[in-house]
N, C-alpha and C positions, 0 to 999 in steps of 0.2 A: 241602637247606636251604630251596630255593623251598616246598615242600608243607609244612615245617614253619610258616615264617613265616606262611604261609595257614592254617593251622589257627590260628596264635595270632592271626589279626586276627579269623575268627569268635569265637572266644573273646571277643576284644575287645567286638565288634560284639552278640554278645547279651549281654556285663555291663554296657555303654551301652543295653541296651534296659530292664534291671531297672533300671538308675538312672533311666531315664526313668519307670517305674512307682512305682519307690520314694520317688517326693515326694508320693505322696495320700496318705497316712496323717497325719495328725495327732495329736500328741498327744491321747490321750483315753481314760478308760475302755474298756474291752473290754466289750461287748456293751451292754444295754439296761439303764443305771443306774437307781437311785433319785431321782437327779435330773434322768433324760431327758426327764422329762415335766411336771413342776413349772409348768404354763406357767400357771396362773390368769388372770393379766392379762389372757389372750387368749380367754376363752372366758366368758360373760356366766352372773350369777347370777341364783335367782328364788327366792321361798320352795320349801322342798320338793326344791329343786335346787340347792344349794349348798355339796355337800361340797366340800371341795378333790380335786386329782387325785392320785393317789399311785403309786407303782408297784407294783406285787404280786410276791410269788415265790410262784410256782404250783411246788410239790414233789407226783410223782406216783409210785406204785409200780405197778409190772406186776406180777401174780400172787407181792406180796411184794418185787420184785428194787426197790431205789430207780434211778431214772432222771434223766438230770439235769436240775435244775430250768429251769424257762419265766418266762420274764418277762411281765408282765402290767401291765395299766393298770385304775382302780376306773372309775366312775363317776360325775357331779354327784348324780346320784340314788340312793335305796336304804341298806342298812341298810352301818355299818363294819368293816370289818376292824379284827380284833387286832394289835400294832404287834410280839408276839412269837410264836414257835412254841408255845412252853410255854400262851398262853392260848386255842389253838384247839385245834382235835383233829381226827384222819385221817379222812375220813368219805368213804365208797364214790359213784362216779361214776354215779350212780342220778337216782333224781325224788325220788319222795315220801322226806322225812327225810334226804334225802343230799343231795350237789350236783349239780344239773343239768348237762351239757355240752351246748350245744345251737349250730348253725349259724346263721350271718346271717341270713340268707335274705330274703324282701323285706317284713317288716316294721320298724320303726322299732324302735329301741332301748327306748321306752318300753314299746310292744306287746309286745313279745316277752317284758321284767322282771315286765310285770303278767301274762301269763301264765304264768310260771315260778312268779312268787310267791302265785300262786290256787291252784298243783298239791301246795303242801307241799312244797317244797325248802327245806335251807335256805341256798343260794347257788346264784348263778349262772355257769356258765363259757363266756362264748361267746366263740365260734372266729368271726373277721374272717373276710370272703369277700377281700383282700386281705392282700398277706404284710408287714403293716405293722401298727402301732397306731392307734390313732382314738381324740381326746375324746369319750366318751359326755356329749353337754350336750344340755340344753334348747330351747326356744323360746320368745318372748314369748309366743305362742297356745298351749303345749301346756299341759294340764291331768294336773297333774302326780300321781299315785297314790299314795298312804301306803304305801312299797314296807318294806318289813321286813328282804330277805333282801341281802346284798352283791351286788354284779353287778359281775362280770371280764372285761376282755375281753383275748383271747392273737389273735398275728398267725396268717393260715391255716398257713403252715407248724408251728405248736408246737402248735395244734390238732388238726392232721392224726395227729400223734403220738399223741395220746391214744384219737382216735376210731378208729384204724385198732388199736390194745388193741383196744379195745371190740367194736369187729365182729370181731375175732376170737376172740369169746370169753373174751379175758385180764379177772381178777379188778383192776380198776382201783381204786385208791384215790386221792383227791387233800385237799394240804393247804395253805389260802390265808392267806397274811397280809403287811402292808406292812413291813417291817424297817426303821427308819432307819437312815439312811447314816453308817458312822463319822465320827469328826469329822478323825481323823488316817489317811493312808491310809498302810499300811507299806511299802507297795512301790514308792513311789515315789523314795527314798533309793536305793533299789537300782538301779533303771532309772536314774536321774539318773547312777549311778556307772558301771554298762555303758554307756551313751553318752559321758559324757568319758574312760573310759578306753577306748573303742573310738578314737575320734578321735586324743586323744594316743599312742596306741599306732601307732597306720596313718603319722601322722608322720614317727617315728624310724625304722620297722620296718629299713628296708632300711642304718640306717646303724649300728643298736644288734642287733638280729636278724641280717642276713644275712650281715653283719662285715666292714662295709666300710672299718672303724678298728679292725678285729683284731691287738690288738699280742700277742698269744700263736702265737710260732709254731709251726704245723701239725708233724704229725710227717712224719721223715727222707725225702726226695724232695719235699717240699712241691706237689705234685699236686693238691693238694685244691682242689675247686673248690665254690661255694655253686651253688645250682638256678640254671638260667637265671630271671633276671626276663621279667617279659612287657615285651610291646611297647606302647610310649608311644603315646599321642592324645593331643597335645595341640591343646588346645581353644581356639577363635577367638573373636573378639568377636560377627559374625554367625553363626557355631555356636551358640555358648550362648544368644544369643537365637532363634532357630530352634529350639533344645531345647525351650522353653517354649512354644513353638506347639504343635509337634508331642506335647509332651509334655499341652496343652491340649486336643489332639486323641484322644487316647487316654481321655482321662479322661471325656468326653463320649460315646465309645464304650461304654466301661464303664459308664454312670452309664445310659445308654438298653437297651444291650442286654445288660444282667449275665445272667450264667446260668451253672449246673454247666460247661458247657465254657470257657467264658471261667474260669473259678475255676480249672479242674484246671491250664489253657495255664501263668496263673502262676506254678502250683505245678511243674509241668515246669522253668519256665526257673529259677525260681529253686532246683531240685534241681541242675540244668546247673551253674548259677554258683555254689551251695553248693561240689558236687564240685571244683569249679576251685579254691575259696579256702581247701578244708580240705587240698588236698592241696599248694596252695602254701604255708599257713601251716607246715602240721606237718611239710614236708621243710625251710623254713629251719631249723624249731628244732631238726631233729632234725642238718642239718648244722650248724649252729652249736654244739649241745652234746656233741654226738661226733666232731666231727671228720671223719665219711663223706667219704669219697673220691667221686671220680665216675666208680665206675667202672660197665662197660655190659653188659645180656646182649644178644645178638641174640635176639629173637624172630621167627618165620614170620610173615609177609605186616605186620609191626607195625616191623621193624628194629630200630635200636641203643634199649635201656629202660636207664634207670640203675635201679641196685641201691634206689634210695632209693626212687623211684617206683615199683617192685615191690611192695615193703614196706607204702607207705603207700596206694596207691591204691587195695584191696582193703579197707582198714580205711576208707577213705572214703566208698567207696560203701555199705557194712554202715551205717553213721550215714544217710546220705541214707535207704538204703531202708528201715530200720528209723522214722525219722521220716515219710516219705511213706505208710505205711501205716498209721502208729498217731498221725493227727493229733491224731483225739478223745481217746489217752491224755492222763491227767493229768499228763504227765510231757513230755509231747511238747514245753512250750516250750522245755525246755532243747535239746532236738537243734535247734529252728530259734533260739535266738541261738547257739549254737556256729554251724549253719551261716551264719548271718546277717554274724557279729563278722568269720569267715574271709572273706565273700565282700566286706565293705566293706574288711577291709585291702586284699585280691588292685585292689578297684576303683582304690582309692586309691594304689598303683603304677602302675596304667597310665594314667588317665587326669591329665591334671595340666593345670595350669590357665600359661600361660609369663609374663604378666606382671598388674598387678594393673589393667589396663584390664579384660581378660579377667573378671577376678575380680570387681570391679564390674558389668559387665555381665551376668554371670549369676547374681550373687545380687542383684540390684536386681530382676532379671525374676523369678527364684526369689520373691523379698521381696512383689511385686506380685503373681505367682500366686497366692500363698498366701491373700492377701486376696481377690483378686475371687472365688476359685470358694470359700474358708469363709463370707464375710461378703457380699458383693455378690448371687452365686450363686440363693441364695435367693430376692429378688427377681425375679428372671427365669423360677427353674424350679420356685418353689414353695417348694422346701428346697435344704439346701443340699448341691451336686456332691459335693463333696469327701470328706463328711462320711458322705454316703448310700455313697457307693464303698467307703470304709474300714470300714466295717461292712458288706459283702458283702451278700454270699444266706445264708440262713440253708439252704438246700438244697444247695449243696455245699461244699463247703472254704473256708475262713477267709482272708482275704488274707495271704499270706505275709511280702510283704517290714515287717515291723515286729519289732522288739525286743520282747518281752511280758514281766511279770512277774505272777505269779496275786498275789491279793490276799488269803493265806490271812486276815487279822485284820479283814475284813469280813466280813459274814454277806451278801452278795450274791458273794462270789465272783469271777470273771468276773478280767481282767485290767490292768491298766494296760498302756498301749501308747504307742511311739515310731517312727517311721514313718523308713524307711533315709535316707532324702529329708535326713530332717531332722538326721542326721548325715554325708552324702557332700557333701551340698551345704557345710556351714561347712566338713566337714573337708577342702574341696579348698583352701581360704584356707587354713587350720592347717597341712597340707604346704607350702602354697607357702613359707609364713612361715619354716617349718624351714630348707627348701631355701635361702631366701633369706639368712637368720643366716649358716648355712653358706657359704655361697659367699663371703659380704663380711666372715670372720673374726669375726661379734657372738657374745657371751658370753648365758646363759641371762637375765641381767639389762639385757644393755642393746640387746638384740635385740626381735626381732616377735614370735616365736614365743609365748614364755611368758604376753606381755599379751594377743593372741590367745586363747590356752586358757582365761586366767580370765575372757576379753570373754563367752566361749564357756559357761562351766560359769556365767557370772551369768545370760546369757541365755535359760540352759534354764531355770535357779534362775524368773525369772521367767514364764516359761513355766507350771510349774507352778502359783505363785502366781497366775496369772490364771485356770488350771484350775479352782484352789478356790475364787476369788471370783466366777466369770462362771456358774459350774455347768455348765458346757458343754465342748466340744475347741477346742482351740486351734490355732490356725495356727502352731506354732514359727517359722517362719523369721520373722515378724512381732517378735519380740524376738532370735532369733540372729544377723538379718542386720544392726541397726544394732548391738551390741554385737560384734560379731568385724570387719565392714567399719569400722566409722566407727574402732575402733583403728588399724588400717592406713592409715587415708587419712588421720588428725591426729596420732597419735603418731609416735615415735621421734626417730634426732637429722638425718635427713637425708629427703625426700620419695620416700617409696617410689612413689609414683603416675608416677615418669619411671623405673622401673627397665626396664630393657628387656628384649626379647623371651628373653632369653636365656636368663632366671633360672632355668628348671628344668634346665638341660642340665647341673649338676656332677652330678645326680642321677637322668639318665635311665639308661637299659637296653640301647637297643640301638646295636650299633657297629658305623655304616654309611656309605658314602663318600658326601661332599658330590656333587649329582648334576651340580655345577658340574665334577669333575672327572676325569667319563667322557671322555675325549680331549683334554684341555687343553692340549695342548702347544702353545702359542703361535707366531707365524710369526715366525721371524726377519726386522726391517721392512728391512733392508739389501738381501733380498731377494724383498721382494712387490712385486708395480709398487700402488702405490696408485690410480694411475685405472683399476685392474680392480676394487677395491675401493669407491670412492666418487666419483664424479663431480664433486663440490665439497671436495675437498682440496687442500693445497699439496702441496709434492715434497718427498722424504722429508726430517726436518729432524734425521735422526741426522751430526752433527758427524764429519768423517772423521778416521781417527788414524793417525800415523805410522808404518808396518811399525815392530814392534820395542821401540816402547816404551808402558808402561804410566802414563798421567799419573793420579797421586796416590797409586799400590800406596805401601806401606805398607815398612818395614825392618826388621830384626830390631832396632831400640833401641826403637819402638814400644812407647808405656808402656803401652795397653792390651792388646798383645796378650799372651796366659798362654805367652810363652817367654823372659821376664826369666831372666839367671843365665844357664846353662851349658850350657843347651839350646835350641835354635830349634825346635819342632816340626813349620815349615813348611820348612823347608832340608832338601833330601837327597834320595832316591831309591828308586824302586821294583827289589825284591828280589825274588827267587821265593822261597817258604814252603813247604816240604815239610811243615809239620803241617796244612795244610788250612785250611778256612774254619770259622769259630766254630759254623753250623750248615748244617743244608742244606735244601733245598724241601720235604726230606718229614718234618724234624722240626719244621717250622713250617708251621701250619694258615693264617696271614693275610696270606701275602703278596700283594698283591694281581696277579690273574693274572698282566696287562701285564707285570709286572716277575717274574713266574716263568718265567725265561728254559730252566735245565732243564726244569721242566714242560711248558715250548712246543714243547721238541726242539732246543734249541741243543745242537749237536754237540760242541764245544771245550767244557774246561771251567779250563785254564788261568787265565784270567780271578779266578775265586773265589781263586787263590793265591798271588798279588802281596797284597807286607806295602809298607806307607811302612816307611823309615827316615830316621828324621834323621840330621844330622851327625854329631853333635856327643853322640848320645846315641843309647839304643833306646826306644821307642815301644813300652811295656810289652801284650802281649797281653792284651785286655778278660777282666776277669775279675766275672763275673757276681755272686757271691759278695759279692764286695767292692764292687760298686757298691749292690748295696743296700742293704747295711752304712750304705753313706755316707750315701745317700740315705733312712736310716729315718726314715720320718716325714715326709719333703719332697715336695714335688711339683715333677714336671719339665715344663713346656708346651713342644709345639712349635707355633710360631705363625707362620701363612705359607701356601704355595699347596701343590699336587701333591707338592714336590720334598720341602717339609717332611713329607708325609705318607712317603714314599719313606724317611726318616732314619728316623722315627718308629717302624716297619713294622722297619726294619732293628735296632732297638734291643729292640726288644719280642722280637723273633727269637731275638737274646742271651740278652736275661735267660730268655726261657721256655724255654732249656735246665736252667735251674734251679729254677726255680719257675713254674707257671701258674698265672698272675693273671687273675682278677676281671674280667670285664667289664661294664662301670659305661659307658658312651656311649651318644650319640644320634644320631638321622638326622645331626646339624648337628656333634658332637663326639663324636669318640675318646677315650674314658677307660677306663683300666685298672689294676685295684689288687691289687699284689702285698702277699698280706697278713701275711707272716709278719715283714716291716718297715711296715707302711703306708706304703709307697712308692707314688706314683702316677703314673702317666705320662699326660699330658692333650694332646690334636691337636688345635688349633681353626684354620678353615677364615679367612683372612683374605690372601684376592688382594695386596694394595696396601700392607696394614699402618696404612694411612689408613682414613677414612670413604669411605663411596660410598653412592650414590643413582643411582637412574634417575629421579626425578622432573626437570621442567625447572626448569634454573638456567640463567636470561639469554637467551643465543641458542643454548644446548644444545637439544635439545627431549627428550619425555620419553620414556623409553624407553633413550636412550643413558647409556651408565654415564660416570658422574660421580664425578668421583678427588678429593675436598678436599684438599688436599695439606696443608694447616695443620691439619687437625685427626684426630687420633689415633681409630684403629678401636675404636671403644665395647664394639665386640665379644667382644674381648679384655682392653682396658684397664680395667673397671670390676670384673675377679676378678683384677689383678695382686696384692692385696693378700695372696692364698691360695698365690701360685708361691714356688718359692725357686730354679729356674732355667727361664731364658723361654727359647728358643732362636728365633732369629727368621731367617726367608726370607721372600724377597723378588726382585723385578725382572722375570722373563721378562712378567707378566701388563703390564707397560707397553707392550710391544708389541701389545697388545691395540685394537682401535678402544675410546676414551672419549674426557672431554673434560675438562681440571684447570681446578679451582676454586682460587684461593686470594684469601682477604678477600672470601668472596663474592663475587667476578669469575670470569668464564670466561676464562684467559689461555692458553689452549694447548689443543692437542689430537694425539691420536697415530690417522690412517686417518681424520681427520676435521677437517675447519677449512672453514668458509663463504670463498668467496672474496671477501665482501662486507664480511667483520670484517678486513682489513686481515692484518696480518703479526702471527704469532703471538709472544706474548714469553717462552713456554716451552714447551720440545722432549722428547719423552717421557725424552731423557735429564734434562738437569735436571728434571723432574717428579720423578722416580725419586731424585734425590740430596735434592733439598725434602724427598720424602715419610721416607726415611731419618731426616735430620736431626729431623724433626719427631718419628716415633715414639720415637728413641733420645733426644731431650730429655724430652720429657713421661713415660720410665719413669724415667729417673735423676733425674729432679726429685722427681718422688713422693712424697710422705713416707711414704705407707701402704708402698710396694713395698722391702721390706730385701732381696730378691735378687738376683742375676746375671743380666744379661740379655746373654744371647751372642748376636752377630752374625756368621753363617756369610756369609761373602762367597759371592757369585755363581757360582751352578755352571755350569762351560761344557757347552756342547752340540758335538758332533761332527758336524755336517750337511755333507758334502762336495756339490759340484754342485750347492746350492742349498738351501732352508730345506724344511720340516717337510711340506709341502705344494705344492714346486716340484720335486720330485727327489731333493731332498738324502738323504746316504746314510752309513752305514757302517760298511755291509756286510763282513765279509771282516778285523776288526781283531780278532784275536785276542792281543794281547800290547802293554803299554805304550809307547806312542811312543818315541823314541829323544831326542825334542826338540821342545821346542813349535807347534805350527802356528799361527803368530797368527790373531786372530780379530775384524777391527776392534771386531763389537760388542760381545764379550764383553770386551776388555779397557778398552775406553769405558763401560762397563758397572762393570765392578770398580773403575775407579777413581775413577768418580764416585761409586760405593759407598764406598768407605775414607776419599773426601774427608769425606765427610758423617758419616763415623761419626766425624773429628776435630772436626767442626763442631760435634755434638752435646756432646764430650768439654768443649772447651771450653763449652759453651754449660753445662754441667751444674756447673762450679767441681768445692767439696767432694765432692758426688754423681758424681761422673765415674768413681770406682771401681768401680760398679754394673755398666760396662758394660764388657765382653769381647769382641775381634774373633777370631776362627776364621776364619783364613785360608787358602780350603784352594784357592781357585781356580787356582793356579801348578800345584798338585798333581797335581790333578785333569784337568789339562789336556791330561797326558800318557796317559790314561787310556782314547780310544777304544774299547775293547776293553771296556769295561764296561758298556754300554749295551745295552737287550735286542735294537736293533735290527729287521730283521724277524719276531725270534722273539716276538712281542706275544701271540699268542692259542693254544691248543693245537689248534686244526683242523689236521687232519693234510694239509688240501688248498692250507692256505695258501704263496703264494710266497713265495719267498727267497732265491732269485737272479735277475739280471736279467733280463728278455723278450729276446725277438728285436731287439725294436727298442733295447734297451741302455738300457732304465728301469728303474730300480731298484724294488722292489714296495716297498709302505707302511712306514715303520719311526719307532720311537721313539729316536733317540740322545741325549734330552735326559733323561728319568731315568734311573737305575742296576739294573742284573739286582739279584738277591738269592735267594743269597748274590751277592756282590761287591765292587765298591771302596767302597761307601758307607759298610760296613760300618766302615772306618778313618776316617770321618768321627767315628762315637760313641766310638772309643778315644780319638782328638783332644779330644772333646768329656768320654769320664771324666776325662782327662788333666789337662784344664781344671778342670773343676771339683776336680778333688782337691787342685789346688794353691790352689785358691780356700779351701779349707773346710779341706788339713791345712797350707796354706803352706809346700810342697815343691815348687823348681820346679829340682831338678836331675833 
């Protein structure tokens, strides 16, 4: 897995380096137009010398064979060119009666015409001592000669061409005249249409392509899985600006030391990144339209290859190498926008842009690039960077990364071109927009996305149109960036410019644990000593609670809890189950280590086969089947710390004995999509459930985490409008050092309080029942949110001898308690939990139905035995029974093994919901 991950970040890493290449090209003619050189205004007339400048197409044959034609520039001076083929005629590359070829060399222009046209030629063709064109003009002083014969001049490189015929013997003929330029160019329709249907296409890909709203289900075993997507970069506000440095630095590289190796390098990488995007495009489509499985050969020294990547990656590389060798065919553009279209979609997955600060900041810099090195440029280097780049060496290979279209309905040929730049850059706005619709429920009409595409397809529109009127290339993003940005930053019904960091995560790739929750197991504060902790705290301000009872637990007449009628599902007792646990470690690939308590070498296995039963009824065994059923088309969030991750882990466990789904998450979020229901299961990381900050608030200082109690985690609650069941955890993380906010004050703190602010007016316990209340009102008020949002009470921990980090243990419990072990903080903990989820009940009126208590804490309690314990990691050298000195080695009692009791947490949890959505609560 590690050497995989590393091969797809190189991947990454050089299709970030073509996109940093792919913004020189500019709109513009391909190669040396008819109106490259039009420049009159700038070069002085005199009698005798004031033709206008024109461009030529110089057509040459070698011994017969035609070769392709050279572009050329006339002269102020000298006799005209014919404006067609038809009114000149082929005539041998000769002196006398034929056309002259002749070398720079250190005469002047004038000298060298009037000696060609004294010898009987009747034209001239001279070859530039630089690989560039040049006005042939005048001087006020020069005395100008009654020249008769045309005079051409071609740059050294198309020169060299002919004279290296020559010297060899070969039978040379050439044919000169100026063509005017169509008035309508045809290919520009067409390229106008591969770049917005490239863009809109890279959009949708992953949600219309790779099917991740595939309501057709797979066939029988449902195994099918789409290709892995690549891994996400997502991109900063100092990144993207940095890009344009860096990408300003390349380009200035380019523009000084161009040469055949510099030419081939970009041809290399963008063969690299071709191969990447044809073989990503065409195994989506091919699993999306047949359905392919994923299954895998072993290969020797290469390991597990899916059957698809066999298939396809052998026809890949046949395109790449078939294009890298036959650049000059006439046909070749097609294999580089095939490879081109593949490799901007493949971009336009990984790299993604998370909010539209982001997005502003680098097309603003993108916006401004574009102008200083097309238009500013000039000024400083003569001509202009940009402009000189994208029209290469005419010595080796043609700059790859552009979209081209040949211009067969002109008689110059040559190509229209569109530079990658100038579609990865809008198109990272155009995904976000998508991305963003999606997430906050907008329709194709009353979302970003669609005014985006036509900001986009106007902006190119005009793009062209300045093409035709300026006669020159155009800096695209100079019309893309304010028609696709300035939609986003003034349209729509709500200000997209505050959406926050999050916005790409329903739609990222990879599913990865928050790095917040590599060992989080919080210290129970009953027993840390706080002044080993912090030097300026008070003394612990957890309230003590009376052996035995639970202040505010909750009853079976509890209107919100789902065991109305004739069932309690939290009453009754743990059974031993002789059918086993629903799956086991080795039919589930994600559990995470920690909690792979077989895999770590827990001996007993007991444990996994304890059922709850209620009273009063049975507590139907999860049935995979039928929970998707229910769930077609819904999405399930679990939202909260480690423990929720722990449930979440344990459900997906479930269902993937039936079907393996989809994986859709990112660094930040767990998403996974079962597609033969589009059922979705979503994990997002939120400690407190509140907001938090490290910045300083008050007399917090910055750095310490700051608990808003009054206001609802952004995080989560700006995509409730997408969930139809939240599940929500909460609590152990209050034990954590922070400091709560509420109304803007700093009234509390938990491993933290100055002794100079006086006595605190709230204790991590009440912070804890605030923060509750506060989230469980603001989802039932909601008007966007029609779902269920279940609140799992508080899962107890098993620390005997002390907390998580002081000794605490336990070790040695294989089989469910016989009777509760109270637990002062866990049950001051629960019931300041149930208080507040009645507070919110109330506080919600009408909307109080919204919310669902799962109360499994009682349950749970009895449950020692289900914790991984010291079996945490699979190192075979680790302890797991006490030392000499009667310390217990390192142990986790506070999440659950898996398989295990957790597992009766999501039966609880279909149980719930079924009676929610069939209104069955016997």
């Amino acid at each position: 897995m590690t050497s995989s991950r590393s091969s797809r970040r190189g991947v990454v890493l050089l299709l970030l380096s073509v996109l940093l290449l792919a913004c020189q090209a500019p709109v513009a003619a391909g190669g040396s137009t008819a109106t490259d050189f039009e420049e009159d205004g700038k070069s002085p007339k005199f009698p005798g010398c004031d033709n206008p400048f024109k461009s030529v197409k110089v057509m040459y044959w070698v011994d017969g064979n035609e070769m392709n034609a050279l572009t050329g520039i006339t002269a102020r001076f000298g006799g005209v060119l014919p404006d067609t083929a038809s009114a000149t005629q082929k005539l041998p590359a000769m002196l006398a009666g034929s056309i002259a070829v002749a070398e720079r060399g250190e005469c002047t222009y004038l000298e060298k015409a009037s000696a060609v046209d004294s010898s009987g030629a009747t034209a001239m063709l001279l070859v530039n001592d630089k690989n560039s064109l040049e006005m042939m003009a005048c001087t006020q002083n020069d005395k100008v000669p009654d020249l008769k014969i045309p005079i051409v001049l071609v740059s050294n490189s198309s020169g060299l061409k002919i004279l290296s015929a020559i010297d060899g013997g070969a039978k040379v003929n050439i044919l000169m005249y100026t063509p005017t330029k169509a008035a309508f160019d045809g290919a520009i329709p067409f390229l106008w249409l591969m770049a917005v249907s490239t863009t809109a296409c890279a959009a949708v890909w992953t949600t219309v392509v790779v099917g991740e709203e595939n309501k057709k289900a797979p066939p029988a075993g449902g195994d099918q899985e789409a290709p892995a997507e690549p891994e996400i970069v997502e991109l900063e506000a100092k990144t993207a600006v940095l890009f344009i440095v860096v990408s300003s630095c390349v380009l200035l590289f380019l523009f000084f030391f161009t040469s055949i190796w510099s030419a081939w390098l970009l041809v290399i990488m963008f063969c690299f990144s071709g191969l990447q995007g044809l073989h990503f495009v065409t195994s989506s489509l091919i699993v999306r339209v047949f359905k392919c499985g994923d299954a895998k050969v072993k290969l020797p020294l290469i390991g597990n290859v899916t059957v698809v990547t066999l298939a396809v990656l052998p026809v890949a590389l046949f395109v790449v190498v078939m294009w890298a060798t036959h650049q000059s065919s006439a046909f070749a553009w097609v294999g580089q926008n095939l490879m081109g279209i593949c490799m901007m979609i493949l971009v336009l997955q990984i790299v993604q842009m998370p909010n539209i600060k982001v997005a502003s900041a680098l097309l603003i810099s993108a916006f401004l690039y574009d102008i200083f090195w097309v238009f500013i440029s000039p000024l400083i280097f003569k001509k202009s960077v940009m402009i000189t780049v994208a029209k290469g060496t005419e010595e080796g290979p043609s700059l790859p990364m552009v979209l081209k279209m040949p211009k067969e309905f002109d008689v110059w040929n040559g190509y229209d071109m569109i530079g990658f730049g100038d579609i990865l850059f809008p198109g990272l706005l155009v995904a976000f927009s998508f991305r963003y619709d999606r997430s906050h429920g907008k329709g194709l009409t009353d979302g970003y996305f669609l005014y985006v595409m036509i900001g986009y397809a106007f902006g190119l529109s005009c793009t062209y149109v300045g093409l035709y009127l300026m006669k020159s290339g155009q800096p695209a993003l100079l019309y893309l960036v304010p028609c696709t940005l300035g939609k986003e930053l003034k349209g729509g019904q709500e200000p997209l410019a505050e959406h926050s960091d999050q916005s790409s995560a329903l739609n990222s790739s990879e599913a990865s644990l928050n790095t917040r929750e590599a060992g989080d197991i919080v210290p129970d504060p009953a027993a840390v000593d706080n002044k080993l902790l912090d030097p300026v705290v008070t003394d612990d301000p957890t309230p003590e609670v009376e052996e035995g009872t639970i202040p505010g637990a909750p009853d079976s007449n509890d209107s919100q809890r789902p065991d109305q009628g004739t069932c309690d599902l939290y009453r009754g007792e743990w059974v031993l189950d002789s059918s086993g646990p629903l799956y086991t470690n080795n039919s589930c690939h994600i559990i995470t280590q920690m909690q792979n308590c077989q895999g770590n070498g827990r001996p007993d296995k007991d444990y996994e086969n304890w059922r709850w039963k209620p009273e009063q009824c049975i507590l139907p065994r999860f049935d995979g089947t039928k929970f998707l059923e229910l769930m077609r088309g819904k999405t399930l969030a679990f939202v909260g710390d480690s423990v929720a991750r722990n449930q979440m882990e344990s459900l997906l466990c479930i269902l993937w004995q039936v079907e393996t789904p989809v994986n859709r998450g990112s660094r930040k979020w767990n998403r996974w999509i079962f597609r033969s229901t589009s059922t979705t299961i979503i994990r997002i990381w939120s400690s407190w459930l509140v907001h938090r900050s490290s910045e300083a608030v008050g007399i917090a200082p910055k750095g310490l985490d700051k608990v808003f109690l009054d206001i609802a985690d952004e995080t989560f609650m700006e995509y409730i409008p997408t969930f139809d069941v939240l599940v929500l955890s909460s609590g152990h993380w209050f034990a954590k050092r922070s400091a709560y906010i509420l109304n803007g004050n700093v009234v509390g703190g938990q491993l933290w309080w100055p002794r100079q602010a006086g006595k605190m007016q709230i204790n991590n316990i009440d912070a804890f029942g605030v923060s509750v209340e506060t989230c469980l009102t603001a989802l039932a008020t909601n008007p966007n949110f029609t779902g269920i949002a279940v609140l799992r009470t508080f899962s107890p921990d098993h620390y005997e001898g002390g907390a998580w980090n002081t000794g605490g243990s336990c070790t040695g419990k294989v089989k469910p308690l016989d009777e509760v072990v109270r637990n002062g903080f866990t049950d001051t903990m629960y019931g300041k939990q149930v208080a507040s989820f009645r507070k919110a009940v109330q506080n919600s009126g009408k909307h109080s139905s919204k919310l669902k208590l799962m109360d499994i804490t009682e349950p749970f309690a009895l449950r020692a035995d289900g914790h991984p314990g010291p079996y945490r990691s699979p190192d075979p050298n680790k302890k797991t029974q006490r030392g000499p000195d009667g310390k217990p080695p390192p142990q986790d009692c506070l999440h659950w093994c898996m398989p295990g009791p957790v597992d009766t947490w999501n039966e609880m949890l279909f149980e719930t919901i079924r009676r929610e959505f069939e209104g069955d609560s016997s």
